[in-house]
C-alpha positions as CSV (number, residue, x, y, z in Angstrom):
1,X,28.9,129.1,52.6
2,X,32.2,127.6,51.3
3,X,34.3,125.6,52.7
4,X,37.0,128.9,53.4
5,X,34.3,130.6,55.4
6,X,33.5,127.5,57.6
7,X,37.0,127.1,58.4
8,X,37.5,130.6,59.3
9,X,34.0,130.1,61.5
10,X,35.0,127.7,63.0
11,X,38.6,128.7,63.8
12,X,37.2,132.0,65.0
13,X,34.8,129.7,67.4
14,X,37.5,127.7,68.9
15,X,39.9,131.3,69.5
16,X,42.7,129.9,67.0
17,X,45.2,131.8,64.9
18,X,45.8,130.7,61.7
19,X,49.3,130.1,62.5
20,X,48.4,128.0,65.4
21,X,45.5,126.2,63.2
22,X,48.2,126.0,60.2
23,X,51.0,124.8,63.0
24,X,48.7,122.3,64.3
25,X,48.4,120.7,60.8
26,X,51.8,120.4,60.2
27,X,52.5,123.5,58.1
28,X,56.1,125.0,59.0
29,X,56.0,127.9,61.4
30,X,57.1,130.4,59.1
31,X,53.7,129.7,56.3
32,X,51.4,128.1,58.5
33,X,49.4,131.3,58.4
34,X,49.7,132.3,55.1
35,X,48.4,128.8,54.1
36,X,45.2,129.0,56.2
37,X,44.9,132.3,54.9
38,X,44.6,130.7,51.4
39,X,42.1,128.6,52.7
40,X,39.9,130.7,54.6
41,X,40.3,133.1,51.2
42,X,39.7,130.8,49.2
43,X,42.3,130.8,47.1
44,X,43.4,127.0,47.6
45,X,41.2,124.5,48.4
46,X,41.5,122.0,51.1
47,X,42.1,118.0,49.8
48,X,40.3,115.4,51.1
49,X,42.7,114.5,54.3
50,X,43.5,117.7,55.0
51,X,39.5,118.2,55.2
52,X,39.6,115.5,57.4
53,X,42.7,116.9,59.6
54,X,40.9,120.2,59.9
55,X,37.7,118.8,60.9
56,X,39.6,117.0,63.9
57,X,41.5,120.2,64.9
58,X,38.2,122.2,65.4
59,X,36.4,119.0,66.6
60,X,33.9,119.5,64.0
61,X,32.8,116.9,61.5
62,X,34.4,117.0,58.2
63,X,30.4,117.3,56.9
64,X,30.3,120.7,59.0
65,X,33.7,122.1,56.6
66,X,32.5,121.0,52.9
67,X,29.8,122.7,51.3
68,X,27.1,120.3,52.3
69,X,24.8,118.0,49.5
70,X,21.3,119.4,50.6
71,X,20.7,115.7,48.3
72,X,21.8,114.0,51.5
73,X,19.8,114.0,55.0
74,X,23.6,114.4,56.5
75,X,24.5,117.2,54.0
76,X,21.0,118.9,54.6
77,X,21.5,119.0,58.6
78,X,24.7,120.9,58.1
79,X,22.9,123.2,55.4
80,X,20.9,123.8,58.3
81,X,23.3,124.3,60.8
82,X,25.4,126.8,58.7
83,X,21.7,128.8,58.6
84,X,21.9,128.7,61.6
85,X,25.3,130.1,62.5
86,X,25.0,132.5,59.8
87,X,21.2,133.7,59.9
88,X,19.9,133.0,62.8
89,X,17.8,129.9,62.1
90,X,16.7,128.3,65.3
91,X,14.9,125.1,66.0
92,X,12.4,125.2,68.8
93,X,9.0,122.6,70.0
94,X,5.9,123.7,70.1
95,X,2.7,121.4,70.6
96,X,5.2,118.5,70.2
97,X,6.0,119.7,66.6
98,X,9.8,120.8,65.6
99,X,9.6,124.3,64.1
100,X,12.4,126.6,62.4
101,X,12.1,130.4,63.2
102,X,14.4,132.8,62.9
103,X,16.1,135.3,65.9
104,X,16.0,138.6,64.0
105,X,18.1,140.3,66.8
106,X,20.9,137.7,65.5
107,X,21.4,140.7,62.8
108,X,20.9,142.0,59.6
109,X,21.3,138.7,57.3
110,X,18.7,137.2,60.2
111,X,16.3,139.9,59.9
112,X,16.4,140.0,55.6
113,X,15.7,136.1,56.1
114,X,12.8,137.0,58.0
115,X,11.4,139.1,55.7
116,X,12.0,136.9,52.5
117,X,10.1,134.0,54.5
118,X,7.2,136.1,55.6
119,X,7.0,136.8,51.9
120,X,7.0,132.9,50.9
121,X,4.6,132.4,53.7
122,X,2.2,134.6,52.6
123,X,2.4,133.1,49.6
124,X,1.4,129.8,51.1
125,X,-0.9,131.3,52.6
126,X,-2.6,132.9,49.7
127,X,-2.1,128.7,47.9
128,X,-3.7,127.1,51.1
129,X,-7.2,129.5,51.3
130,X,-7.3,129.4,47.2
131,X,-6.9,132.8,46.4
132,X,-3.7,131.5,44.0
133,X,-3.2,128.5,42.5
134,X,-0.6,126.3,42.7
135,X,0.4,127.1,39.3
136,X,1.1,130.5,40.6
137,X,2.6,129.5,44.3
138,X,5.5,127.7,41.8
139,X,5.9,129.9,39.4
140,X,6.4,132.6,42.3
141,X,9.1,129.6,44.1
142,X,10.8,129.0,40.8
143,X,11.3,132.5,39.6
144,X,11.7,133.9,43.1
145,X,12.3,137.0,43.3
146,X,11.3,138.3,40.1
147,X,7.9,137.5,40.8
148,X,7.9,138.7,44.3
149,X,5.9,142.2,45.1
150,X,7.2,143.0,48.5
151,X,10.5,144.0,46.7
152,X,12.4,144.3,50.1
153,X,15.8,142.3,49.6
154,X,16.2,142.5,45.3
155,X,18.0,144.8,43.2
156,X,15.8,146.0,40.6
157,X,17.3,145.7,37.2
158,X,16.4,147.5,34.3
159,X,15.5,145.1,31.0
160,X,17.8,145.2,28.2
161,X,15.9,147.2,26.4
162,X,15.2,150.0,28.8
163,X,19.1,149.9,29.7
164,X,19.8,150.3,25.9
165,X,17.7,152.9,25.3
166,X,19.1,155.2,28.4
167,X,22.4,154.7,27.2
168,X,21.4,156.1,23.5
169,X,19.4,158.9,25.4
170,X,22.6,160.1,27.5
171,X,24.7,159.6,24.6
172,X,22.6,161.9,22.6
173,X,22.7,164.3,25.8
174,X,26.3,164.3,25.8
175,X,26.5,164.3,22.3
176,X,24.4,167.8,22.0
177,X,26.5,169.5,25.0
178,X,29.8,169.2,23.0
């Protein structure tokens, strides 16, 4: 999610305007809307200190705004915090362990997630009793979705070639009806 959509999330959450939000920054009355509105669109993006000025506004931390470093143990909690506000991710115990599930009555983007993990799981499921290798359980990772059968949450794409040749084939259609 980028940084304009976690600034309109957040603004949302905390029942702000953008001209209030914009106000509250500093912005003159009369364009503190249409500024946030470049913001949260995505047209401008926030510097550094205004990150930072934001981030205190909604009483968030300025990690929560930026599009997070997933290279980062910080930048990887907010990836999965952002999951969470947007697909539903949840973190529960059970047996002592911490587990990630997903609410699929969140919505649709929570329910497709479900569905494109219960495909990777059974994937790991198929690597864990041997009845794929791991070969196989990365190439399926690494070229996800191509190599993916269920085929619930892709647009299938005609090849090249196949997209050529229908073109030349209506064409010659069109061609013979003149």
């Amino acid at each position: 999610m980028a940084i304009g959509e976690r600034i309109h999330f957040f603004r949302i959450l905390r029942g702000m305007t953008q001209k209030y939000l914009g106000m509250a920054l500093g912005f003159p009355e009369k364009s503190a809307d249409v500024r946030l509105a470049q913001y949260e669109n995505g047209s401008r993006t926030p510097k550094a200190d205004l990150t930072a000025a934001l981030a205190q506004i909604l009483e968030v931390s300025p990690h929560a705004l930026a599009v997070p470093d997933i290279d980062s143990y910080v930048g990887l909690m907010h990836t999965l915090f952002t999951l969470e506000d947007r697909y539903g991710l949840k973190i529960c115990e059970c047996d002592g362990e911490i587990h990630l599930r997903v609410d699929v009555f969140q919505g649709k983007d929570a329910a497709r997630l479900h569905e494109m993990l219960c495909a990777w799981g059974e994937q790991a499921a198929k690597l864990k009793s041997g009845e794929i290798s791991k070969e196989d359980y990365d190439r399926w990772r690494y070229r996800y979705p191509e190599f993916d059968t269920t085929g619930h949450w892709h647009k299938v794409v005609p090849s090249q070639g196949l997209s050529d040749l229908l073109v030349e084939e209506f064409k010659k259609l069109s061609d013979k009806e003149k």
